[in-house]
Each structure stands twice: as structure tokens, then as C-alpha cells.
N, C-alpha and C positions, 0 to 999 in steps of 0.2 A: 504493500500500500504506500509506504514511502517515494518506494523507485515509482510509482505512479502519481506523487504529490501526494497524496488524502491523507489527512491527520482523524484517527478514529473520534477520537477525544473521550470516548469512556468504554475502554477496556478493561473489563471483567468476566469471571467464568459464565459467567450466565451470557455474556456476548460472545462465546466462541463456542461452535460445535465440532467435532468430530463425524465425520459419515464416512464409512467403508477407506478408514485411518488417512484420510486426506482432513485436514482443518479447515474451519473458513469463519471467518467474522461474521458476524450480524446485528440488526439493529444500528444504523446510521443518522440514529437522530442528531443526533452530537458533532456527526464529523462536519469536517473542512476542508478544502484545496488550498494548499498552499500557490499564491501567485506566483508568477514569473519572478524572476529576482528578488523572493522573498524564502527566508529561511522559518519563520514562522507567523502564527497565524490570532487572532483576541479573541476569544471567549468570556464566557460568564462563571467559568470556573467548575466545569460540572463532569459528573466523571462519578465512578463507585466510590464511594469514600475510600477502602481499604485498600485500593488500588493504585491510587491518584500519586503523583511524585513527588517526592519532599520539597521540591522547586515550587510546585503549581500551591503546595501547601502553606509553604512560606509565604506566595504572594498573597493569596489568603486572608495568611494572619499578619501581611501590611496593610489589608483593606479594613480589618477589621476594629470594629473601637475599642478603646483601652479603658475599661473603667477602673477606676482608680478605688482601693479596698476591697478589690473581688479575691475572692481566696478558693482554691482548690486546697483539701486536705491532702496530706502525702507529696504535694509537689516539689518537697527536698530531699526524694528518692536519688538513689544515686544511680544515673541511668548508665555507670557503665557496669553495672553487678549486674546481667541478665537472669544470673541464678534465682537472685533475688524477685527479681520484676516480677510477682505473683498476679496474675490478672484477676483470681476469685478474690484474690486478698486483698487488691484495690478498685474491688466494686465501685465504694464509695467515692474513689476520685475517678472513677471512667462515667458514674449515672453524674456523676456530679457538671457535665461539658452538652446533657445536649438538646437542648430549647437553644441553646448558648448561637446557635449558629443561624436560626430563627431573624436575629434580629440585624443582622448583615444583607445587606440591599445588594448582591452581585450584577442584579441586570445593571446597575448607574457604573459597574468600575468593571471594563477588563480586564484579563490576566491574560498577557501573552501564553502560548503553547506552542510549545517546538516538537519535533520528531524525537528528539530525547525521550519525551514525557509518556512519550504512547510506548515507546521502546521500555522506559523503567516500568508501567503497567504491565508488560506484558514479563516482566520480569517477577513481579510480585504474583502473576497466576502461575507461570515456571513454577516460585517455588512452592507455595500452596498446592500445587498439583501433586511435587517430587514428598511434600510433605503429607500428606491426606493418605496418597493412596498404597498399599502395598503389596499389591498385582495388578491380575491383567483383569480386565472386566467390571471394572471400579472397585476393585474389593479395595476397602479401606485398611489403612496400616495401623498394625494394633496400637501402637504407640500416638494415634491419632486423636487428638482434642481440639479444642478453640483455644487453648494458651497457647496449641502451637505456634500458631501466628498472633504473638501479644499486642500486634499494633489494631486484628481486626475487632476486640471488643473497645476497645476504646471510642471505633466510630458507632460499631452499631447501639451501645451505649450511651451516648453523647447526654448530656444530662444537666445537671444547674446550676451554672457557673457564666459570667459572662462569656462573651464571643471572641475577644481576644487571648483570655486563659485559656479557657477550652482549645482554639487551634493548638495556641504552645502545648497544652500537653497531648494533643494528637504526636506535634511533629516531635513531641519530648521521646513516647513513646515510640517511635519508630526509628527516630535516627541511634536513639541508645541500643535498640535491636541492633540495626543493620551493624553497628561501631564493635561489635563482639565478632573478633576474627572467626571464630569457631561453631558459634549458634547456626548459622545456615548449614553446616553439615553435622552439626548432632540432630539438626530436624526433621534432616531429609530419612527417609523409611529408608527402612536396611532392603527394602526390593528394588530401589534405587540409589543403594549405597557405591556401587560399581560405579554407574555413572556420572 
């Protein structure tokens, strides 16, 4: 889709099928062409949450307002301990982010999106894929949960905190994942260990 210009702009598993082991995208509500002499393209910021790039996240949480006294509990976690990062154990500061994003007016502010953004999306169902499953035929990997991926209860959690906390601790939790040399290959399933 790149080498053809088109920027998805919200890639997740539910926008990619498999049939008779050839892939193919779906659901275009989102994309865009990138122009002639143009490397990227403005949106409204939209995309699966758990998906979305830490880039497009960040712009985000520039658009987003800063109330001044909002407080998320646990937000002096130390996001490079991933051991630590319990998702059930900080319920309270993942319910705590998501009305939070409610009150953020994206249609009035753009966010540029580059081919990067749709390439890191598809990185992030990669490894939710390598991680989920452990064979052929969707059989799930025993070692399979939702803290596997700690950044995705965050979003679908999103809870009651202002809009500019809330992002920071989306992009808190995600970039302190990715920053652990080793967590992407302790998560991936031993049916895709080889790989």
C-alpha cells in the first residue's frame, strides 16, 4: 500500500484478514493518498487505540489540554521495571484515563501521518499475533493473556482523569514496554519462538 501511496491510517487485527494464507487489508474508512511530492498526509488522529504509534500518540497528547491538579494514582511507577508493570494491579490508574479523551476536539487540530505510522501499527498486530497465538488454526498460546500486551488495557480502559494525563500515561505505558530489551521475546509463544 505504500509503494502505491495509500496510508491505511487505522490498522488493527480486526482490519486484516487472512483467506486461503494470502493477507489483505480492509475497511478504508481512514485511509489516504499521499500526494505527489508529499511524504505525509493530516488526519484527525484516528486509528485502534492499541495500535496507533507512539509518534501519532504524542501528537495527541500536544493537542490535548493540561489541567492543572489532575492526578492519576501510580503514575511514579517506574516504567523501566516491566516485571513490575502489573496491568490487574493498576486497574485503578488505567479506569482512571478514559472519559479523559472525550473532551479533546480532534476534528479542529490535525496530526500529520507518515508511512512510518501505518508500518509501527502493523508492527504492534506482528507482535500480538506472535504473542496470542501458539499454532496453526488460531489455537491460542497457553501462556496467552491481556497483560500480555500491557499497553492494550490501558486504552480499552481509559477512564477518569483529564485528557492530557491520560495520553501521558497511554504513551507512559507503552514506550516503558517497548524500552525492555527482552519483553518482546519473553512474549512471543514458544510456537513462534524459532522465529
Amino acid at each position: 500500500m505504500i509503494g502505491k501511496r495509500v496510508l491505511h491510517g487505522d490498522l488493527s487485527p480486526n482490519n486484516f484478514v487472512v483467506h486461503d494464507g494470502i493477507g489483505y487489508f480492509i475497511d478504508f474508512d481512514h485511509a489516504s493518498i499521499l500526494a505527489g511530492g508529499t511524504t505525509s498526509t493530516y488526519s484527525h488522529g484516528t486509528g485502534a487505540m492499541p495500535y496507533i504509534s507512539i509518534r501519532i500518540l504524542q501528537a495527541m497528547l500536544d493537542l490535548a489540554p493540561f489541567e492543572v491538579g489532575a492526578n492519576i494514582t501510580g503514575q511514579d511507577a517506574d516504567p523501566n521495571n516491566v516485571d513490575d508493570f502489573k496491568v490487574d494491579n493498576n486497574v485503578d490508574l488505567v479506569l482512571q484515563a478514559a472519559s479523559a479523551l472525550q473532551d479533546v476536539d480532534f476534528d479542529t487540530n490535525l496530526i500529520e501521518h507518515r508511512p512510518s505510522d501505518d508500518l509501527k501499527s502493523l508492527f504492534y498486530i506482528f507482535f500480538e499475533f506472535i504473542a496470542k497465538y501458539g499454532g496453526p488454526h488460531g489455537q491460542l498460546a497457553p501462556t496467552w493473556s491481556r497483560q500480555t500486551l500491557p499497553w492494550a488495557s490501558p486504552y480499552e480502559a481509559l477512564g477518569n482523569a483529564d485528557t492530557h494525563l491520560a495520553l501521558s500515561t497511554i504513551c507512559f505505558a507503552k514506550m516503558g514496554v517497548l524500552m525492555q530489551g527482552r519483553f518482546l521475546v519473553a512474549k512471543t509463544s514458544e510456537y513462534f519462538a524459532e522465529f
